[in-house]
C-alpha positions as CSV (number, residue, x, y, z in Angstrom):
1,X,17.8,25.0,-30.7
2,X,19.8,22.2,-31.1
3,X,17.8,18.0,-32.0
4,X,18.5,16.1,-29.0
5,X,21.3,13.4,-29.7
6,X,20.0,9.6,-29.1
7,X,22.0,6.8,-29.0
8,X,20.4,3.6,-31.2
9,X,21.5,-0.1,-32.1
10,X,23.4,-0.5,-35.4
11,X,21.0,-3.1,-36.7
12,X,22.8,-4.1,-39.9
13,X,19.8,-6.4,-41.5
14,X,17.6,-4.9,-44.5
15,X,14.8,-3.6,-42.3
16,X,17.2,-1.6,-40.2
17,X,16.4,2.2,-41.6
18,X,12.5,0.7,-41.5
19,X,12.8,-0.1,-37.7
20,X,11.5,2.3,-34.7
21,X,13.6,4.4,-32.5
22,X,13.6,3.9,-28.4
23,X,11.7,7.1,-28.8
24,X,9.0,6.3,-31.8
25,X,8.4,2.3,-30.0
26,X,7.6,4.3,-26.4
27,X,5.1,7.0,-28.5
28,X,3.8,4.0,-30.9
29,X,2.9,1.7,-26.9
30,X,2.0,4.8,-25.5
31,X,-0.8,6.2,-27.8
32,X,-3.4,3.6,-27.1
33,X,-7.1,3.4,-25.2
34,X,-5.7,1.3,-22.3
35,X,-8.1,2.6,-19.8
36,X,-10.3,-0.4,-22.0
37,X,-8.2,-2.9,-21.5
38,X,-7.6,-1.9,-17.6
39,X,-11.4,-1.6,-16.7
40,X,-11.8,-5.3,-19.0
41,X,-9.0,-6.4,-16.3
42,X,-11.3,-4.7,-13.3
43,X,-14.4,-6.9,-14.5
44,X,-12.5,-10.3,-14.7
45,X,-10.7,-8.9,-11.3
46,X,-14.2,-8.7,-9.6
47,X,-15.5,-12.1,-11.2
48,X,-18.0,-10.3,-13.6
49,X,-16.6,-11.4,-16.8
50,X,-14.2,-14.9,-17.4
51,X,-10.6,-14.2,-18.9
52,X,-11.0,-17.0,-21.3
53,X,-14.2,-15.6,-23.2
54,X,-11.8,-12.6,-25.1
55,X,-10.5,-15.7,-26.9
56,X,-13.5,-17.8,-27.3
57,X,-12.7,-20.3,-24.9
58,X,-15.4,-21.6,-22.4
59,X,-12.9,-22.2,-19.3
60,X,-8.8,-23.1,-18.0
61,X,-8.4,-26.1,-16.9
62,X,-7.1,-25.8,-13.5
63,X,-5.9,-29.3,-12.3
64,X,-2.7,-27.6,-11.2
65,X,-4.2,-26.1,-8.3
66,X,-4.9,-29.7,-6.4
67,X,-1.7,-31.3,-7.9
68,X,0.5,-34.5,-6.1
69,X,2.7,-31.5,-4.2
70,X,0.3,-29.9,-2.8
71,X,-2.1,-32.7,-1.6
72,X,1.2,-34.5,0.3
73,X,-1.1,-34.4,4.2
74,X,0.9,-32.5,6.9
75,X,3.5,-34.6,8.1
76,X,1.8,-36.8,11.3
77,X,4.8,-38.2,13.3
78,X,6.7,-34.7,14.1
79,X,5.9,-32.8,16.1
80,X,6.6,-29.0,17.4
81,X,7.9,-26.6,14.9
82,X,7.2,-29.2,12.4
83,X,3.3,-29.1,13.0
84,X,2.6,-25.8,11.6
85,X,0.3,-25.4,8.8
86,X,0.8,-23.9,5.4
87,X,-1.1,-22.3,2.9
88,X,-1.5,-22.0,-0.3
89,X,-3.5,-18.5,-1.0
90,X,-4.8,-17.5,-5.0
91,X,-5.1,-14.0,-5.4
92,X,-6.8,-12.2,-8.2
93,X,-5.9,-8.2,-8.7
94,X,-6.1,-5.0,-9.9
95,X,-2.8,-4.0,-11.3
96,X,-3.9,-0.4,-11.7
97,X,-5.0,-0.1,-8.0
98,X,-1.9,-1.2,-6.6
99,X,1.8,0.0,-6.8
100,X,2.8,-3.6,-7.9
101,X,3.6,-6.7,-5.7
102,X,6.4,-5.9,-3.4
103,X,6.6,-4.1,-0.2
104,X,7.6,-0.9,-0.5
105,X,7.8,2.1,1.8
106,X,5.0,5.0,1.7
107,X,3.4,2.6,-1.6
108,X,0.0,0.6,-1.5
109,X,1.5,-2.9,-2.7
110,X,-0.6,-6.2,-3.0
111,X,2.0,-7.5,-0.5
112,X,1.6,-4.9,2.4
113,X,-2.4,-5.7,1.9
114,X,-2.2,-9.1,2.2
115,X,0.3,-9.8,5.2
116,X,-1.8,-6.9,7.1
117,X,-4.5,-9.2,6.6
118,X,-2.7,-12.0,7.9
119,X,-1.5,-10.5,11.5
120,X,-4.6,-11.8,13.2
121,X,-3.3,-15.6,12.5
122,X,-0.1,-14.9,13.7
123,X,1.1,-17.5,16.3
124,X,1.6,-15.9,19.8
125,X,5.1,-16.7,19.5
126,X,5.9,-14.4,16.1
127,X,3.1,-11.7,17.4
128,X,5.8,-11.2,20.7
129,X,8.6,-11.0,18.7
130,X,7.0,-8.5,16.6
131,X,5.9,-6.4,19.2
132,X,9.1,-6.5,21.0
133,X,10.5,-5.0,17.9
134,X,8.3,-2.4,17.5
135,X,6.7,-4.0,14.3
136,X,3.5,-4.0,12.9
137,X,1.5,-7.5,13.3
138,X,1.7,-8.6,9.9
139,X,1.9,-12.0,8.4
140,X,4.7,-12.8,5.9
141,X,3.7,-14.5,2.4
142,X,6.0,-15.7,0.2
143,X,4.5,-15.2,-3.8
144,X,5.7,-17.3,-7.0
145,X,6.4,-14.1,-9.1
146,X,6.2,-10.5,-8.4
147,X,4.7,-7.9,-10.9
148,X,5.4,-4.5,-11.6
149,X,2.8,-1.5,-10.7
150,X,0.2,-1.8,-13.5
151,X,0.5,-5.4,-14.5
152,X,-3.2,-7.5,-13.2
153,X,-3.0,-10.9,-12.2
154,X,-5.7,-13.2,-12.4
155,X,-4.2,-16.1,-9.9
156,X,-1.4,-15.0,-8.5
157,X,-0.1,-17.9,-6.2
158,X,1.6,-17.2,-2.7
159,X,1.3,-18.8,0.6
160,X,1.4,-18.5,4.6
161,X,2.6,-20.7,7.8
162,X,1.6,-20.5,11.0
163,X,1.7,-22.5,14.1
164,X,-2.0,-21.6,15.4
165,X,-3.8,-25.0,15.0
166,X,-7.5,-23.1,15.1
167,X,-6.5,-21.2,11.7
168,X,-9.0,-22.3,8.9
169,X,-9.4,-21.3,5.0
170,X,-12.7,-19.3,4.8
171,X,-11.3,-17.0,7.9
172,X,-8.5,-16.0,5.5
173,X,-10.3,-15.6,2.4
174,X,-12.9,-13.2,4.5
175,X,-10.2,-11.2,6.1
176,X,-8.0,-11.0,2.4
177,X,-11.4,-10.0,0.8
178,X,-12.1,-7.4,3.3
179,X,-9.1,-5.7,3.0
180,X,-9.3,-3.8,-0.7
181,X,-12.8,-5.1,-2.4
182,X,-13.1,-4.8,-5.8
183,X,-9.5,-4.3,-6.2
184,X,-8.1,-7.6,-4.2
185,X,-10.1,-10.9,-4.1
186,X,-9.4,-14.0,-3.0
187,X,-9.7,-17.2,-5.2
188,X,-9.0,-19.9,-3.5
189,X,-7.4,-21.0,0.2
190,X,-6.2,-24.8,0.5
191,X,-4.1,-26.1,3.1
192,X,-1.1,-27.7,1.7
193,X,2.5,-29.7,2.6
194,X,5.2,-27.6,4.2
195,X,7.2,-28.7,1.0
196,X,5.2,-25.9,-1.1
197,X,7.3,-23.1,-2.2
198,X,5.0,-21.1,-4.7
199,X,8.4,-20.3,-6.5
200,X,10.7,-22.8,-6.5
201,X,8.2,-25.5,-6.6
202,X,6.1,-24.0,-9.5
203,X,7.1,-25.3,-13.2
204,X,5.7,-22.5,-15.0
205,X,4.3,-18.9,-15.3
206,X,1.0,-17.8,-17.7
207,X,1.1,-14.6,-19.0
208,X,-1.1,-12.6,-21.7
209,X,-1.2,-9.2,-22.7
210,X,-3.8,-7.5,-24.4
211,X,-3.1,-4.9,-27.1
212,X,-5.6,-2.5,-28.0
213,X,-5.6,-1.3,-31.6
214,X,-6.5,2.8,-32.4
215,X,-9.4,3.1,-34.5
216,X,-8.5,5.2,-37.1
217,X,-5.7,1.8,-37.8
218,X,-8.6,-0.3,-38.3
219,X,-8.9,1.7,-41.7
220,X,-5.4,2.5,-42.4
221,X,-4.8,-1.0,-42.2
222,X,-5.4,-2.0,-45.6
223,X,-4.0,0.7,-48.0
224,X,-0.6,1.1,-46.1
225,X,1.7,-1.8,-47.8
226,X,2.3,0.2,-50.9
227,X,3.1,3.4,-49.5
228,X,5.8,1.9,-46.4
229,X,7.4,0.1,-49.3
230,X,8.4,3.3,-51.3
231,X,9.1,5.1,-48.1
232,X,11.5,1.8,-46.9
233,X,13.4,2.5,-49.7
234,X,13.6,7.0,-49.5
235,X,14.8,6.1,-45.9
236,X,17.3,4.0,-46.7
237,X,19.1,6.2,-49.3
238,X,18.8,9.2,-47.1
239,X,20.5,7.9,-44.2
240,X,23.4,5.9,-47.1
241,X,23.5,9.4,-47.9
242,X,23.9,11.0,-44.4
243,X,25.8,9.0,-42.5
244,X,28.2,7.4,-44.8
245,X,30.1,4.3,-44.3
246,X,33.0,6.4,-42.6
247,X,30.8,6.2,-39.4
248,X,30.7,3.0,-38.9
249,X,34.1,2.0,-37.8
250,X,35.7,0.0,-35.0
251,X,35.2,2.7,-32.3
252,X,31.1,2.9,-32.4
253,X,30.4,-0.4,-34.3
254,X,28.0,-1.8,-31.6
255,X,26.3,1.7,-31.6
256,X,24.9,4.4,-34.1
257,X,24.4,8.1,-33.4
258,X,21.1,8.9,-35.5
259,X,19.6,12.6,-35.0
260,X,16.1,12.8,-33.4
261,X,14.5,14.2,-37.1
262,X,10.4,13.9,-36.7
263,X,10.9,14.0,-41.0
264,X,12.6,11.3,-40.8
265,X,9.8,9.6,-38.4
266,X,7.0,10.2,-40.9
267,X,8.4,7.8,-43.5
268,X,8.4,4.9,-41.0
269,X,5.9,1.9,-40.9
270,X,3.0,2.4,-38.5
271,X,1.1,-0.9,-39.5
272,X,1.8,-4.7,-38.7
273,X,0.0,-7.8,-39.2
274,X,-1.3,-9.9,-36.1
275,X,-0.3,-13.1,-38.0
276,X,3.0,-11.9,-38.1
277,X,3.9,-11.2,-34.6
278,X,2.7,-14.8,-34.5
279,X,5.3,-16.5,-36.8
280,X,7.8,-14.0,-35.2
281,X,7.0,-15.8,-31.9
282,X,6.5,-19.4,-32.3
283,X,10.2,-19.6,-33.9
284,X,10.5,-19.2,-29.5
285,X,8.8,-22.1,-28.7
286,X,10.5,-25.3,-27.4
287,X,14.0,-23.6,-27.0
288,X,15.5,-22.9,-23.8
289,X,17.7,-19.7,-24.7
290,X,19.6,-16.7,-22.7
291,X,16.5,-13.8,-23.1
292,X,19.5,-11.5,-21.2
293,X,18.7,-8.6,-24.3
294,X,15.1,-9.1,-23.7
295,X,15.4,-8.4,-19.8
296,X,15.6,-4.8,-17.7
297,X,16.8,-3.8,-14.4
298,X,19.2,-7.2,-14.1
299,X,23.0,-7.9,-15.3
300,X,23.2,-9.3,-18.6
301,X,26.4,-11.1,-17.5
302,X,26.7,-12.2,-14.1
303,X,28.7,-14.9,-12.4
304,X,26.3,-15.2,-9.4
305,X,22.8,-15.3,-9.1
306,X,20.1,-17.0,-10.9
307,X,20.8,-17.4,-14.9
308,X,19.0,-16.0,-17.8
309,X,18.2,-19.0,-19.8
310,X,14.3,-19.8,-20.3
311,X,12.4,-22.1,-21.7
312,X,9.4,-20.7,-23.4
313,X,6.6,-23.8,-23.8
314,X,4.1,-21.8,-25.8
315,X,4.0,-18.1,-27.4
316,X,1.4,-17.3,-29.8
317,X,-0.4,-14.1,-30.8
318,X,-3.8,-13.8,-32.2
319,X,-7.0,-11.1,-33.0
320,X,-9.8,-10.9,-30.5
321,X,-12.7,-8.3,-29.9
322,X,-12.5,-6.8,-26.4
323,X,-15.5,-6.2,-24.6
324,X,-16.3,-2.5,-24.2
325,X,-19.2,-0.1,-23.9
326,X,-17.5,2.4,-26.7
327,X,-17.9,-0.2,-29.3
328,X,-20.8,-2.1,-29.5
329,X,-19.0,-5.4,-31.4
330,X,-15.7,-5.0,-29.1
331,X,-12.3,-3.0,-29.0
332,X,-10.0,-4.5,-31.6
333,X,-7.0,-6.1,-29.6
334,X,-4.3,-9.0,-30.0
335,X,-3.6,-11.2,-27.5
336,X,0.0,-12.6,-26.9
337,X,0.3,-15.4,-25.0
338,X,3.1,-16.5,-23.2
339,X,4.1,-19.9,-20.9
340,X,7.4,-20.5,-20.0
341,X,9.8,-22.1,-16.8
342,X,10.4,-18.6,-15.8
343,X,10.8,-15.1,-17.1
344,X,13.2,-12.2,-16.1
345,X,12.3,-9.0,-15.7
346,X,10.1,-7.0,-17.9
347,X,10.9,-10.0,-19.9
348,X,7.1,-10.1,-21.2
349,X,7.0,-6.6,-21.9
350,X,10.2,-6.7,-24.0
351,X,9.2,-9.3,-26.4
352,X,5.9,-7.9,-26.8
353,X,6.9,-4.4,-27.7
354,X,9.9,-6.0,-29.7
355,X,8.0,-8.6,-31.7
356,X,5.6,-5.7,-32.7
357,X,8.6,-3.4,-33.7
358,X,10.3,-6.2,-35.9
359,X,6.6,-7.2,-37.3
360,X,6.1,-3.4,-38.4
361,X,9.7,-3.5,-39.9
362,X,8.9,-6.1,-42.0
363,X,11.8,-8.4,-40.4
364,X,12.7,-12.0,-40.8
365,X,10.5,-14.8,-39.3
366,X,13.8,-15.7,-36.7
367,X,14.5,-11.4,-36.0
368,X,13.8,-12.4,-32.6
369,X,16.6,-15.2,-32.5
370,X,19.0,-13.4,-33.9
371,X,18.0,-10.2,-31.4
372,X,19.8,-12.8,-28.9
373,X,23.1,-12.7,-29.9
374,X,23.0,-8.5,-29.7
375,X,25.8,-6.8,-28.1
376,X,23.5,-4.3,-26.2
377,X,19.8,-4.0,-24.8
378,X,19.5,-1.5,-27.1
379,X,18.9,-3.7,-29.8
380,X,15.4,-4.3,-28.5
381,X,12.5,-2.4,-28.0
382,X,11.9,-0.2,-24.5
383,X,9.0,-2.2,-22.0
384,X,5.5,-2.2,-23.6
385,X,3.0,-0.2,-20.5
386,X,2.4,-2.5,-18.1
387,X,-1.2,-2.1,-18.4
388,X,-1.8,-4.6,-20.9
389,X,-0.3,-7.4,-18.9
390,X,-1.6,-9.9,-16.9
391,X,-0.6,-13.3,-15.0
392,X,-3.0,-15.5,-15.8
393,X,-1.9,-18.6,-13.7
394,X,1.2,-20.5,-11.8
395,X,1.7,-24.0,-12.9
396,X,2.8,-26.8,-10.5
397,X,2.9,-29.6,-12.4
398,X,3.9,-30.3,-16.1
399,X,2.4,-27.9,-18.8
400,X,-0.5,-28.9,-20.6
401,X,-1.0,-26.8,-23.7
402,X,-5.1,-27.2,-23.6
403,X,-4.5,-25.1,-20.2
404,X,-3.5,-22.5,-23.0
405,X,-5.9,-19.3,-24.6
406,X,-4.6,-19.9,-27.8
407,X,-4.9,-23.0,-29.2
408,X,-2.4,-24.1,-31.5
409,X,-4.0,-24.9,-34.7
């Protein structure tokens, strides 16, 4: 039977013949205890255990929830459709309950949950309208950021208006929190300005993703560095060999076609240093840059629609222990952290599973700066599982970087 025929990046630095395949990054993600990390997610979901204590930190600061936007009073001298309330609702969830954020037919979204919920404090208005339709009685709530099916969120931001003057905080919270307990909970309720927009008013978005470490690495760890060096170098010569420079001419110089050998696979690195997905990250911070190669399921050149540049405020990786009844001193993990204005899609994912690729590789402090200027997404590594992600908080006024995990030293 004839190896199947993949298409890779022509990476042309030293580490390229050291680098992972689409294939070997999605088996290297894949092979990991996430169920850990998603029942961790389930206990900080259900309030039992505080996100910050995997890092050591005794609590987030959270002066963005009752910033100068939001506590603007309801405007007093209009009246009519300009008297309605708004509000600003903080959800915490499950990621692996739920078949992500949006609405989508036949799926069990956080969104179809949460405007059912809402239906009772529909104004009589919008509840005719509905029904003349032949629609559900649902609410509609807008949300700073949606998340894929998998990914948790901690306080995920999103709000509701309504022209019922008799609608109050605690009756939404109770009817949120009855709806999917243990796997939806509300955080917090407060009645805010009409101005608030949970996405075009927020400043910036808090991820972190948790990666769990095998532990059989734990112990390969340490008497790897050695033996990947002499296999760099037996890779490299076999492919000089193989290939040839007559393959890489003008018609496939963006791309290379490499055979799926699982020989070949062997003589890769499987190790990387936590420290140095951290120096490959920080050379991100401060710079607003186009993350198009870093993004999935958008154009990476469009003349309409929102633009790719973002500017990433803090990125930092470090070692934690992960609570876990398997290991009695805690899971081995790294955290990544990761604040910025605003992130495309899968964007998180991206960098995580690319940082880890170019760390394994041995690449360059700035791999991940020059991985912009790629002619294809190809160049970077396939999504890391959604499972390890979670949006730890909206911002709506400027970033603070003690509202940070990981402390910049």
């Amino acid at each position: 039977m004839e190896n199947k025929v993949l298409i890779q990046y022509n990476h042309t630095d030293p580490c390229s013949f050291a680098r992972w395949t689409t294939k070997e990054c999605f088996q290297f993600m894949s092979a990991r205890p996430w169920q850990q990390v998603m029942d961790f997610y389930s206990d900080v979901v259900k309030d039992r255990k505080p996100l910050s204590a995997l890092l050591g930190k005794a609590c987030l600061s959270k002066s963005n929830i009752n910033n100068r936007l939001e506590s603007l009073p309801p405007s007093q001298d209009k009246g009519g459709r300009w008297a309605r309330l708004t509000f600003k609702i903080v959800v915490s969830y499950h990621g692996g309950s739920f078949d992500g954020w949006q609405r989508q037919p036949g799926l069990n979204t956080v969104q179809s949950v949460v405007e059912k919920s809402l239906g009772k404090f529909v104004d009589e208005r919008k509840a005719q309208m509905l029904k003349d339709k032949g629609l559900p009685l649902e609410g509609a709530a807008l949300v700073a950021g949606r998340t894929d099916k998998g990914v948790t969120a901690v306080h995920q931001v999103c709000s509701f208006y309504t022209w019922r003057k008799d609608v109050k905080s605690q009756d939404i919270t109770d009817a949120i929190n009855s709806a999917a307990p243990g796997k939806l909970r509300v955080v917090s309720v407060t009645e805010v300005s009409r101005a608030f927009h949970p996405n075009f008013t927020a400043k910036w978005r808090h991820y972190l993703y948790i990666f769990p470490f095998n532990d059989e690495e734990d112990m390969e760890q340490s008497n790897q560095s050695g033996e990947n060096a002499q296999n760099f170098k037996s890779l490299e010569n076999y492919h000089e060999h193989k290939n040839g420079c007559d393959q890489c001419n003008e018609a496939n110089v963006g791309n290379l076609v490499i055979n799926d050998n699982e020989d070949l696979e062997t003589l890769k690195p499987r190790e990387f240093t936590v420290s140095r997905v951290n120096q490959l990250l920080q050379k991100l911070e401060g710079k607003l840059l186009s993350y198009k190669m870093f993004a999935r399921d958008t154009k990476p050149s469009r003349n309409e629609g929102p633009p790719t540049e973002c500017f990433l405020y803090h990125a930092r990786a470090k070692e934690s222990k992960l609570p876990c009844s398997e290991h009695e001193k805690g899971r081995r993990v790294m955290c990544i952290e990761l604040v910025a204005n605003r992130f495309l899609r899968r964007m998180v994912r991206v960098l995580v599973a690319t940082s880890i690729r170019e760390a394994a590789a041995g690449a360059d402090e700035d791999a991940l700066l020059k991985l912009m200027d790629a002619t294809c997404r190809r160049a970077t590594a396939p999504p890391a599982p959604p499972d390890g992600l979670c949006l730890v908080d909206v911002g709506y006024e400027e970033f603070d970087p003690q509202d940070c995990l990981i402390l910049k030293e």
